[in-house]
N, C-alpha and C positions, 0 to 999 in steps of 0.2 A: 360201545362206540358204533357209529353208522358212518352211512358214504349216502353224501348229496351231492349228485352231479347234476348239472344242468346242462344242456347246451344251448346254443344258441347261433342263427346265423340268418342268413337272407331268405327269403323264401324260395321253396324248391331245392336248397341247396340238400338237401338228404337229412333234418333232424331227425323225421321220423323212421327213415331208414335203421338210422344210427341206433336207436333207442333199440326197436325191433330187433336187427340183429343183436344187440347185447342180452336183450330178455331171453333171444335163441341160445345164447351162449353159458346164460347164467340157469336157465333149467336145465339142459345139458347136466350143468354142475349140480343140480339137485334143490336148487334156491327155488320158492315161491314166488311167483309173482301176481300181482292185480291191480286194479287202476283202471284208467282209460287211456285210449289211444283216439286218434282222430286222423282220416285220410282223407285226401281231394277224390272226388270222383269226376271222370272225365263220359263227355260223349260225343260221339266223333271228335277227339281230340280238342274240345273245348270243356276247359273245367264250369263246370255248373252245380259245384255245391262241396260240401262235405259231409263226411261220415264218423259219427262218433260210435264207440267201439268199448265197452264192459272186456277188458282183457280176460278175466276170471270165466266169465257164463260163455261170452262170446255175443248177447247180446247187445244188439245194434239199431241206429235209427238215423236222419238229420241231425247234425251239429247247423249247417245251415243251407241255404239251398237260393239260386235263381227265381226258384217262381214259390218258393214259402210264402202263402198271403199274411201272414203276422210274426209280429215279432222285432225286436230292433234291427233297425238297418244298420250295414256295415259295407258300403261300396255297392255292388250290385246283387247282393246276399241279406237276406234276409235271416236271425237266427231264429231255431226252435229252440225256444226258452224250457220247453217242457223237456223235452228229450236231453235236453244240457243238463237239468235235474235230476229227473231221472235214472236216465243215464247213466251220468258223467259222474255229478258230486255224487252219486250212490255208490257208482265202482269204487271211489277213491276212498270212501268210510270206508265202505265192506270190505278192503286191501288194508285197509288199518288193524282188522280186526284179523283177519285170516293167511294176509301174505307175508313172505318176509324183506319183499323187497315192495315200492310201490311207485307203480309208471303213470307218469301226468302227460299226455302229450295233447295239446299243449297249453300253454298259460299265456293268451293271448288275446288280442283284443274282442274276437267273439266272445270266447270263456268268460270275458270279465263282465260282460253284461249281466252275470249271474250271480249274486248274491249267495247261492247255496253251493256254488263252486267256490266261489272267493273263500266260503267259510271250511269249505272240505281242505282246501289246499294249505290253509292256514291252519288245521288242527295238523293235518300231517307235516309241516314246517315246526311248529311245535313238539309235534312230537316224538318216538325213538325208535323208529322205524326209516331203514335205510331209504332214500329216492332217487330216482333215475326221471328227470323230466325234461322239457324242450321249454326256452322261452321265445316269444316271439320278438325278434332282431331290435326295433323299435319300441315297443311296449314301457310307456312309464306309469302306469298304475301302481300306485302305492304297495301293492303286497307285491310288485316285481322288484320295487326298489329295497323292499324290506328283504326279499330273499338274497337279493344281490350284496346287501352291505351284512349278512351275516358272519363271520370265521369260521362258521362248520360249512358254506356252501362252495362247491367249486363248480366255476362258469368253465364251458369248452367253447369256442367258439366253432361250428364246423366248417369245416373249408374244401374246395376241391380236392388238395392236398394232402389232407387229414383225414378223410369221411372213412376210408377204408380201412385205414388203421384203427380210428378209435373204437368201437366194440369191443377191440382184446383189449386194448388199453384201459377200457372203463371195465370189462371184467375183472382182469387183471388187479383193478385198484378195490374193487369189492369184494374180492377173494382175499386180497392182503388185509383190508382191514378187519375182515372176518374171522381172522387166521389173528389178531391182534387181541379182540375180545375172550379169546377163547382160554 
């Protein structure tokens, strides 16, 4: 048996917080984790890009960027298609093969301009390996729809109210079902 949470909520609202702390929580407990994570980077307090993030190596590069001369555009962001391969869909294989838990963060509409992401996230949906991922609030891409309407996946929504609780919560529910398998 696994644990697939997702959460999900408006941007800035702390998914990737959420996620983070619980990865803190869950090797604490001894659990593997790998994947990719993704963060805003700011300068002087204007966001100008993102940062995608190999959980496992710690290797990093653009997810997308302000002044990225290529790539698809997405608002005033430009993606690195290369570094989102890379990257991204390579953390999320090599998490397949090595971790026991595996963190997407996130599954949104930059990611999806990626073919080799769309195809990472879809073997780990597939397959039997617990996940911990964020979707983006909006996103109706067909492999958000297909995670969304499965019976093994549970959506969190995060809320002002909730961000601080959920980590132990979602620990919590990964240790219970851990503790089920066994």
């Amino acid at each position: 048996m696994r644990v697939c949470i997702f959460v999900t909520g408006p941007p800035g609202i702390g998914k990737t917080t959420v996620l983070l702390k619980t990865a803190e929580k869950l090797i604490a407990k001894g659990y593997k984790l790998g994947g990719m994570v993704t963060q805003e980077i700011r300068e002087r307090g204007i966001r100008v890009g993102f940062e995608i993030r190999d959980f496992a190596s710690g290797k990093k590069g653009w997810l997308a960027h302000i002044h990225q001369p290529v790539g698809p555009r997405l608002g005033k962001y430009r993606v690195h298609l290369e570094n989102l391969n890379s990257i991204g869909a390579i953390a999320i294989i090599a998490a397949l093969r090595t971790a026991d838990i595996v963190l997407v963060d996130e599954i949104g509409p930059m990611e999806l301009f990626s073919q080799a992401f769309i195809d990472a996230v879809q073997k780990v949906i597939n397959g039997s390996k617990s996940i911990l991922a964020s979707i983006h609030f909006r996103a109706q891409h067909s492999v958000v729809m297909q995670i969304k309407s499965r019976k093994d996946v549970i959506v969190i929504e995060v809320t002002p109210k909730n961000r601080i609780q959920l980590p132990t919560i979602i620990t919590n529910e990964v240790i219970k079902t851990e503790k089920q398998t066994m």
